[in-house]
C-alpha positions as CSV (number, residue, x, y, z in Angstrom):
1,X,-135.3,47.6,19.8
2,X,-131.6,48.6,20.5
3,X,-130.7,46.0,22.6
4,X,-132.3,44.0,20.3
5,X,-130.2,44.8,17.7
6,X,-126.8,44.9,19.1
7,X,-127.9,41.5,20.8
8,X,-128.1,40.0,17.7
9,X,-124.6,40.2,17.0
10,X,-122.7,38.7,19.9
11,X,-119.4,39.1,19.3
12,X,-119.3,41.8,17.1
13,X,-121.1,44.0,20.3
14,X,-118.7,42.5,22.5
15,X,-115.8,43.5,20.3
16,X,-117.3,47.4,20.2
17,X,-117.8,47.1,24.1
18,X,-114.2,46.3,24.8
19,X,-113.0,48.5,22.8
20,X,-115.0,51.2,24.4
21,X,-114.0,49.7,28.2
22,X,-110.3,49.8,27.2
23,X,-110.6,53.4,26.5
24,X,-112.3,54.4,29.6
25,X,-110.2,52.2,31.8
26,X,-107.3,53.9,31.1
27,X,-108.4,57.6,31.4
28,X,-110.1,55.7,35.1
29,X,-106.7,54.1,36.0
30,X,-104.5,57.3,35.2
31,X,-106.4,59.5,36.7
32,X,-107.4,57.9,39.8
33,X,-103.3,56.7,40.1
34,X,-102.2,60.9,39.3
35,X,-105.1,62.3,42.0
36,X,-103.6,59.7,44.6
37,X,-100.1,60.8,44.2
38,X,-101.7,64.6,44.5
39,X,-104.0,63.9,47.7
40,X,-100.6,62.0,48.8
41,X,-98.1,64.8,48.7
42,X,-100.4,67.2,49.9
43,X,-101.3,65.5,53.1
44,X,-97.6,64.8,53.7
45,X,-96.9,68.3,53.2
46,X,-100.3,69.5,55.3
47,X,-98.8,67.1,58.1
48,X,-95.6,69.2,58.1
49,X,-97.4,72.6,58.4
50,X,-98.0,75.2,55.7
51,X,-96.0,77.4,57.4
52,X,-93.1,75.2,57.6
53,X,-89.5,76.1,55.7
54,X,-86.6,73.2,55.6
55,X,-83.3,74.8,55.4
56,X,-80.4,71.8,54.2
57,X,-76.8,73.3,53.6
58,X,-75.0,72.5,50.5
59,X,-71.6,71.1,50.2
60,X,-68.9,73.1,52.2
61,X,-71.8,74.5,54.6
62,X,-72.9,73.4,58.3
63,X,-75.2,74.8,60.1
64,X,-74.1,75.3,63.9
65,X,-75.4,76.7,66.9
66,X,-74.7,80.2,66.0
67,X,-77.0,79.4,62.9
68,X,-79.9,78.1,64.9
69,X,-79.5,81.6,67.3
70,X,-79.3,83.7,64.2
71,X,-82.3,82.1,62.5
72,X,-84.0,81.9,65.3
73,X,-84.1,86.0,66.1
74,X,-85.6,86.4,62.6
75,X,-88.7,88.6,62.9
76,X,-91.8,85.7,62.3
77,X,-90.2,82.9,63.3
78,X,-92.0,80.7,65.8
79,X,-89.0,77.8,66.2
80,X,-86.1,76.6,64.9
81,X,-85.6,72.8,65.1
82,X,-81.9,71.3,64.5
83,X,-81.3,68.1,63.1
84,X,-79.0,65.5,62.4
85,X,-79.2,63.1,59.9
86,X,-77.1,59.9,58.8
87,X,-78.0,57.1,56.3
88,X,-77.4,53.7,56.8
89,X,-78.1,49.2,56.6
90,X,-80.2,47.7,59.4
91,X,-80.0,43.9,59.6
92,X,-82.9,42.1,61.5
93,X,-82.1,38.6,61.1
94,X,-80.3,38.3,58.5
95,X,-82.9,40.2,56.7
96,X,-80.7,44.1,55.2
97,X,-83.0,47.4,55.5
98,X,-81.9,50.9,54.6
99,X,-82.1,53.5,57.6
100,X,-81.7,56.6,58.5
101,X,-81.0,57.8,62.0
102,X,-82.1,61.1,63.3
103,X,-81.2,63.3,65.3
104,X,-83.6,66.0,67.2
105,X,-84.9,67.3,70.4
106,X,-88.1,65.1,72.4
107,X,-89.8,68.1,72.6
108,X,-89.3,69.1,69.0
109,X,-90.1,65.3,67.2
110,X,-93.6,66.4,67.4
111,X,-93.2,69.5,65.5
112,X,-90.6,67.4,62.8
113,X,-93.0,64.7,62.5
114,X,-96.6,67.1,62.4
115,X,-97.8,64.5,64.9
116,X,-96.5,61.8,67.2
117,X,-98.2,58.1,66.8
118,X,-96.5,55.4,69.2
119,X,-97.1,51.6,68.4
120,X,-96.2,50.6,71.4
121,X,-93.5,51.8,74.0
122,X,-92.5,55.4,74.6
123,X,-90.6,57.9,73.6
124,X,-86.8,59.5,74.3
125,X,-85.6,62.2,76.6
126,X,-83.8,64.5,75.8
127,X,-80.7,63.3,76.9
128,X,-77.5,61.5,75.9
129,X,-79.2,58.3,76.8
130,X,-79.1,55.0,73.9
131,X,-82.4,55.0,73.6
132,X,-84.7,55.1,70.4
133,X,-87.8,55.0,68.8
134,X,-87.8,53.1,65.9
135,X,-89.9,53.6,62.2
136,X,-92.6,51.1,61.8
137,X,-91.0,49.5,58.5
138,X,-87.9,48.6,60.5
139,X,-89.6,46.7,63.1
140,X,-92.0,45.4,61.0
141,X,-89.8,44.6,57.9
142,X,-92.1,42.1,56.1
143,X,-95.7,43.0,54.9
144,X,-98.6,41.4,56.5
145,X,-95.7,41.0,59.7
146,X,-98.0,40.8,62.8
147,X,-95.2,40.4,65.0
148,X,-91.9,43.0,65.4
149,X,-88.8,41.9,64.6
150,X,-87.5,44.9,66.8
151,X,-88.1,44.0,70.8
152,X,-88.4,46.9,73.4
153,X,-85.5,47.8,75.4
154,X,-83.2,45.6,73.4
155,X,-80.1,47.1,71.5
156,X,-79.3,47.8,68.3
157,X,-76.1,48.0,66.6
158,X,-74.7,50.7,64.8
159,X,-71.3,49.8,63.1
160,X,-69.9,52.9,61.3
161,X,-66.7,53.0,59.2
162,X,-64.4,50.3,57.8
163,X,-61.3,48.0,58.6
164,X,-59.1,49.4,61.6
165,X,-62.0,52.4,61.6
166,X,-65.0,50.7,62.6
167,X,-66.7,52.2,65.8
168,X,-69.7,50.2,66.9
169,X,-72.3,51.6,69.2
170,X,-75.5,50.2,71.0
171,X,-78.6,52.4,71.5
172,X,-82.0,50.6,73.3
173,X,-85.2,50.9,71.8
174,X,-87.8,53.1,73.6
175,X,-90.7,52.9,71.2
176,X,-92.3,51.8,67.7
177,X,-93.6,54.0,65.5
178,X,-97.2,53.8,63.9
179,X,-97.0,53.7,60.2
180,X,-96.7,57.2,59.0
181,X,-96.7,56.5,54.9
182,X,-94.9,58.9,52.6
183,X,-92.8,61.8,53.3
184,X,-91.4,64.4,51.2
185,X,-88.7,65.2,53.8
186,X,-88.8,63.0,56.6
187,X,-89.1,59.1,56.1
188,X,-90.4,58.0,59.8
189,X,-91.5,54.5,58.4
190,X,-87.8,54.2,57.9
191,X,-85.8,56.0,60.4
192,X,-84.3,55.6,63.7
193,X,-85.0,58.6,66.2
194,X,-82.6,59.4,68.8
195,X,-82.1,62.3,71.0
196,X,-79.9,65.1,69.3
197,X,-77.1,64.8,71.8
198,X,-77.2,61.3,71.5
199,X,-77.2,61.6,68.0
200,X,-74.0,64.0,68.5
201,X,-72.5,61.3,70.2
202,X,-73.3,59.0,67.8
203,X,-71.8,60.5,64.8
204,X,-69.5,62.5,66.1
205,X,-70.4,65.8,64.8
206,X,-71.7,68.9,66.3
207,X,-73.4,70.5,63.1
208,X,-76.7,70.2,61.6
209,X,-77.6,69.0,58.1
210,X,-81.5,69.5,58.5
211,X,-82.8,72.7,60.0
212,X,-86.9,73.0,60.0
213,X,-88.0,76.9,60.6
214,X,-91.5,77.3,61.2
215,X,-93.2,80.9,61.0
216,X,-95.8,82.4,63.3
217,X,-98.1,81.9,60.6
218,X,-99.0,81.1,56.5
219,X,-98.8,84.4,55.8
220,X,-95.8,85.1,57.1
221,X,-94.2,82.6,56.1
222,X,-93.0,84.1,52.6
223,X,-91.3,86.9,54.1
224,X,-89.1,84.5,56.4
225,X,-88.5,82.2,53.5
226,X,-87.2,85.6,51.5
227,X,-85.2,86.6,54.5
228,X,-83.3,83.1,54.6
229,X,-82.3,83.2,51.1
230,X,-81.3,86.4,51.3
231,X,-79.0,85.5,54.3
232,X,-78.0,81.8,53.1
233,X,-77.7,82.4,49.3
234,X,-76.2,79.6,47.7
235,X,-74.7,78.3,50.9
236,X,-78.0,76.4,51.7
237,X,-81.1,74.5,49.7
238,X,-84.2,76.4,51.5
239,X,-87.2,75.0,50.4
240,X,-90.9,76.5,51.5
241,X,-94.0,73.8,51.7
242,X,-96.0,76.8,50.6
243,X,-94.0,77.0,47.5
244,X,-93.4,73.3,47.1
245,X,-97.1,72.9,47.6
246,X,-97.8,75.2,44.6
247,X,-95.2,73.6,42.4
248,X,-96.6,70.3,42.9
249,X,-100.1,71.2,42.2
250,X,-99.3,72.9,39.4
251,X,-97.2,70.0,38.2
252,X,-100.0,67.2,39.0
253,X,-102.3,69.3,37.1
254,X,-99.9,69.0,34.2
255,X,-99.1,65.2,34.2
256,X,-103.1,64.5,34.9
257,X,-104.0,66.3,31.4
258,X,-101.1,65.1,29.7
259,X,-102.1,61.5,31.0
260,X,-105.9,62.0,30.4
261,X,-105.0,62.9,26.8
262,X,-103.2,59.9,26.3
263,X,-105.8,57.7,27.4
264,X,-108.1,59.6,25.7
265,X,-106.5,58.5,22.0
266,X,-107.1,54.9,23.2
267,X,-111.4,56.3,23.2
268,X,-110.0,58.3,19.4
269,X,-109.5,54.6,18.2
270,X,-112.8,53.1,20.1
271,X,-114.7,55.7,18.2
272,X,-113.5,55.1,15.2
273,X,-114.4,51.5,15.9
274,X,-117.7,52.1,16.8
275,X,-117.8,54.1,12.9
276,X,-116.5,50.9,11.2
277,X,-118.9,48.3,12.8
278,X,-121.9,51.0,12.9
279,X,-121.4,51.3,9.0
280,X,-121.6,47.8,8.3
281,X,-124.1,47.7,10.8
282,X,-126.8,50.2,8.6
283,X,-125.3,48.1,4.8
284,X,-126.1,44.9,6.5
285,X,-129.8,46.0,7.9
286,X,-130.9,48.1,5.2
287,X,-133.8,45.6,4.0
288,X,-134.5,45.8,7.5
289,X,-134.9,49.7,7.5
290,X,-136.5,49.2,4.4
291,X,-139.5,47.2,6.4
292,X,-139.2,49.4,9.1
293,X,-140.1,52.7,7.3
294,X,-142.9,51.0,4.7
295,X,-144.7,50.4,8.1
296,X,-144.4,54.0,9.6
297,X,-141.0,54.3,10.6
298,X,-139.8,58.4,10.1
299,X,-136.4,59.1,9.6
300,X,-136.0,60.6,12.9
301,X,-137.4,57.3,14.7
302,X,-134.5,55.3,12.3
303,X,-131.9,58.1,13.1
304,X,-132.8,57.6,16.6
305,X,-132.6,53.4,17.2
306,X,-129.3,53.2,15.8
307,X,-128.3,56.5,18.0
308,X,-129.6,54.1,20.9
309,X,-127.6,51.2,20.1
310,X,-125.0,53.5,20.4
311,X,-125.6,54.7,23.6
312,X,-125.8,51.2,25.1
313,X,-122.7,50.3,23.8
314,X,-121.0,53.2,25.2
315,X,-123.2,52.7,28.9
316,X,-122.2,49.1,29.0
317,X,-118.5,49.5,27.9
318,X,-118.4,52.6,30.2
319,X,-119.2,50.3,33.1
320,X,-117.2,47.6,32.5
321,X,-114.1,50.3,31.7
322,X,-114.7,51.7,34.8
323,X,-114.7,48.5,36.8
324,X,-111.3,47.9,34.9
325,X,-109.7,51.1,35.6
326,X,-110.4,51.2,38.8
327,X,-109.3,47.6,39.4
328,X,-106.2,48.8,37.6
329,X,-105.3,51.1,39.6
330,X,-105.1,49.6,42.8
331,X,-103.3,46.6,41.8
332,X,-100.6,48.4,39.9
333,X,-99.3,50.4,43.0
334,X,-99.7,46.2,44.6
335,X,-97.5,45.3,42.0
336,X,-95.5,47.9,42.2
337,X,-94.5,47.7,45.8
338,X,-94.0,43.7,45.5
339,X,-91.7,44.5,42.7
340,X,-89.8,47.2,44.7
341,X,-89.5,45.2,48.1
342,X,-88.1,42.2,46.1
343,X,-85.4,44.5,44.5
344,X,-84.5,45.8,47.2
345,X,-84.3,42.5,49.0
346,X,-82.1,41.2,46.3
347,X,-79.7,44.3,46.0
348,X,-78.9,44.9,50.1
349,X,-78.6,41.0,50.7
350,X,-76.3,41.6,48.4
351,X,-74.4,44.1,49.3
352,X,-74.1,42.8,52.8
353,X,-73.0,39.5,51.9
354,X,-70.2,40.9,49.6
355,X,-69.7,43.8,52.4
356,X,-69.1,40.7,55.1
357,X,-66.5,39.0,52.7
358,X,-64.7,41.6,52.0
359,X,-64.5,43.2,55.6
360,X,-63.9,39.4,57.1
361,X,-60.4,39.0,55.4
362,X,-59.2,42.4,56.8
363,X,-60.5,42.3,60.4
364,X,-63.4,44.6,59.5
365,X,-66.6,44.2,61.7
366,X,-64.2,42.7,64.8
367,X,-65.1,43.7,68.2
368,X,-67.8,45.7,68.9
369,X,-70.6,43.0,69.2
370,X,-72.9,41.9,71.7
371,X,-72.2,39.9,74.6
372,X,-69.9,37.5,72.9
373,X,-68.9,38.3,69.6
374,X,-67.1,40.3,67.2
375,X,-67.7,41.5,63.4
376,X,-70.4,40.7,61.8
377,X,-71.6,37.8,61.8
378,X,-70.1,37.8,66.0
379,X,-73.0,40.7,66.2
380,X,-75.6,39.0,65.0
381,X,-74.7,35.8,67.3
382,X,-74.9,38.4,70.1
383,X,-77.9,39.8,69.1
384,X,-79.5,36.8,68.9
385,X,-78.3,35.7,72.7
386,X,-79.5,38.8,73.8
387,X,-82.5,38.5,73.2
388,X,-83.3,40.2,69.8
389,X,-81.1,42.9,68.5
390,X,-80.4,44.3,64.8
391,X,-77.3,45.6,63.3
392,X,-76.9,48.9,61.5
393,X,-73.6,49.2,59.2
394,X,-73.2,52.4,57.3
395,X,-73.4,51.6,53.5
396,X,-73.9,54.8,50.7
397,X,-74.6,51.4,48.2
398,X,-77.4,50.0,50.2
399,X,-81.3,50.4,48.4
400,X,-83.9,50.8,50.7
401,X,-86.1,48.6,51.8
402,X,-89.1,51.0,51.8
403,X,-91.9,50.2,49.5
404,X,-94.1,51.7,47.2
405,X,-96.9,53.2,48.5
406,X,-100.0,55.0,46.6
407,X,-103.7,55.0,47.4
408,X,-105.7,55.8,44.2
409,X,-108.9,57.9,44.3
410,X,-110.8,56.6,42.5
411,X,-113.9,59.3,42.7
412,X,-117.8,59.4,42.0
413,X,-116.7,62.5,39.6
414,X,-114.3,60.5,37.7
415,X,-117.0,57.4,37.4
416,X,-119.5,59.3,36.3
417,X,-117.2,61.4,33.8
418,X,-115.7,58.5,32.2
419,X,-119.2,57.0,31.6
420,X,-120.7,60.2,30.1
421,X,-117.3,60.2,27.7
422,X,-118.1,56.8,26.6
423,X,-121.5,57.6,25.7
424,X,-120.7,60.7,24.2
425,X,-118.2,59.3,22.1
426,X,-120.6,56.4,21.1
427,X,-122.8,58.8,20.0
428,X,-120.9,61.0,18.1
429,X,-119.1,57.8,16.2
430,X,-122.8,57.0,15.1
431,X,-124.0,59.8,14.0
432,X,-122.9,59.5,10.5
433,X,-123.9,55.5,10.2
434,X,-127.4,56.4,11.8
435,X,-127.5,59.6,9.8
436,X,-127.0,57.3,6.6
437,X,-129.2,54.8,7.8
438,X,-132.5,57.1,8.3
439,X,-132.0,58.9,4.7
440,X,-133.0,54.6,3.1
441,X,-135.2,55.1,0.5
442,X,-137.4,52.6,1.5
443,X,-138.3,51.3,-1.7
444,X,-135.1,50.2,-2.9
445,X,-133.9,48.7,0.5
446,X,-137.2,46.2,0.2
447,X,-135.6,45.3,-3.3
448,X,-132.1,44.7,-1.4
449,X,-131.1,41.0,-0.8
């Protein structure tokens, strides 16, 4: 009889239901979209190792070798792993990608990276040898690319500095990476990984800007992340996953109740639409209550058929939110990372465009190409006669290339949640209407017309 009754009235039902769904699709969406950002982050930072502390000095510090034997005769420190670091713009035909290169030991890129997954080729040794393994977004720049735009054993150019300045240098590509995803310190989707003497070479520097201590074990690891900052102080940024790890669970528990709360005022005004339409509801039907109790109807049977109305609404609006919310959130992050690639497109085409002008009239990018050719468009000529090669010029104004990447979770807990919400709220919207509705005296709603 409560399907019945709510069929009856089409649209007005349908109206209630979306309501109801636009609630729940919203506490689905944010949620599922805030506990994929969490399961995110904490599987980057499990990858790394609990244990793990990343020491970065602050302006007027480096970290030398003397450093790396200091820290590394700290009581509870397993190993000390030096890196270099240096941002730059990778051009694969035509086509401008932001890049980093690192710098680190072969046998310590496992330990960096928490695990080492080869597409295809190998890895470096640890020697000042060109060779590299390369991120998986760089060689496959385009989404859906089933081919790499980055060809084993072929060079790649690295142009650093301007005008009478520029240095160019070729290192060979070992390997591919797998796809790694997100990183809270490392990017290897978007880096270039040479050996750290090459990368000495490279950038001509002999200091460190990344420094990853790793402690025998979780529990020590506090006390060596204590020790450092008692050493560094100010000189350094030391940051503990332990700590980081409890900061961002604590502030993902935050954002997901703030969000929740938020969607949940979009289920406030469903209720209160539920109220509305339930009141005319009982005023339009009361003849019909009326017949209903002057054939043996109590008020508790009344109170509970319009209480069941209710609850359909809120089960089938429940559903369909879900079905929303959870479609929601998996094509926003879509969205998201179409809009981000195109940006980023847009804003280092360019910024190498206006970065070849301006460097063409004053001899910038001259010499230093491939096998016939000078500057930059000279390097890409050679590149291209040779078989495949990209082109990395340093550039602070370059975006990267990288895109947005978030998996929702869109759990049976959170399904099941946001349905029982809908019905609760149903329920308690229709309390009063069904309340009002069983207290008919009968008598005069058979006189109603």
């Amino acid at each position: 009889m409560g399907v019945k009754g709510i069929t009856e009235r089409k649209f007005r039902t349908a109206l209630t239901i979306l309501s109801v769904a636009i609630g729940v699709a919203a506490i689905v969406a944010l949620i599922s979209l805030v506990a994929g950002s969490s399961a995110s982050i904490t599987k980057s930072l499990e990858t790394i190792g609990p244990a793990s502390i990343y020491i970065v000095p602050r302006p007027g510090h480096i970290f030398t070798g003397a450093d790396i034997a200091l820290i590394q005769s700290l009581p509870n420190v397993s190993s000390v792993i030096p890196m270099v670091e240096s941002s730059g713009t990778l051009s694969i035909n035509g086509q401008s990608i932001s890049a980093t290169i690192i710098g680190v030991n072969n046998y310590s890129i496992t330990k960096a990276l928490g695990s080492l997954n080869i597409y295809e080729g190998t890895s470096f040794n640890n020697s000042a040898l060109p060779l590299a393994l390369v991120g998986h977004d760089i060689a496959f720049p385009t989404t859906g690319q089933s081919t790499s735009s980055v060809l084993l054993n072929q060079p790649i150019y690295l142009t650093q500095g301007s005008g009478s300045n520029t240095k160019s240098i070729t290192v060979v590509t070992s390997g591919i990476l797998n796809t790694y995803g997100s990183s809270l310190f490392i990017s290897p989707d978007s880096s270039i990984f040479v050996s750290l003497p090459e990368a000495e070479s490279l950038l001509n520097t002999y200091s460190y800007n990344v420094v990853l201590v790793q402690a025998t074990n979780t529990t020590t690891a506090p006390a060596v992340d204590t020790l450092l900052t008692t050493i560094y102080g100010s000189d350094a940024e030391i940051l503990s996953v332990q700590a980081l790890a409890a900061t961002v669970s604590s502030v993902i528990g935050s954002i997901s109740l703030l969000l929740g709360s938020i969607a949940g005022i979009s289920l406030i005004v469903a209720g209160i639409s539920i109220l509305s339409i339930m009141m005319v509801s009982v005023t339009e039907r009361t003849r019909e209550i009326g017949i209903l109790k002057s054939i043996g109807f109590k008020n508790g049977e009344v109170l509970t058929l319009f209480l069941a109305e209710a609850v359909v609404i809120g089960l089938v609006g429940g559903i369909f939110g879900v079905a929303l919310g959870g479609g929601g959130a998996y094509l926003l992050p879509a969205i998201l990372s179409h809009a981000s690639s195109t940006s980023s497109t847009t804003a280092t085409t360019s910024t190498a465009a206006s970065s070849g002008t301006s460097r063409a009239g004053t001899g910038g990018f001259t010499g230093g190409g491939a096998a016939g050719g000078g500057g930059f468009t000279g390097g890409r000529s050679g590149a291209a006669a040779g078989g495949g090669a990209a082109v990395i010029a340093s550039s602070s104004s370059s975006s990267s290339a990288s895109s947005f990447s978030l998996t929702p979770q869109v759990s049976p807990t959170i399904i099941v949640g946001a349905i029982l919400i809908a019905i609760v709220v149903s329920v308690l919207s229709s309390l009063y209407p069904a309340w009002k509705a069983s207290t008919v005296d009968p008598i005069k709603a058979l006189r109603t017309e």
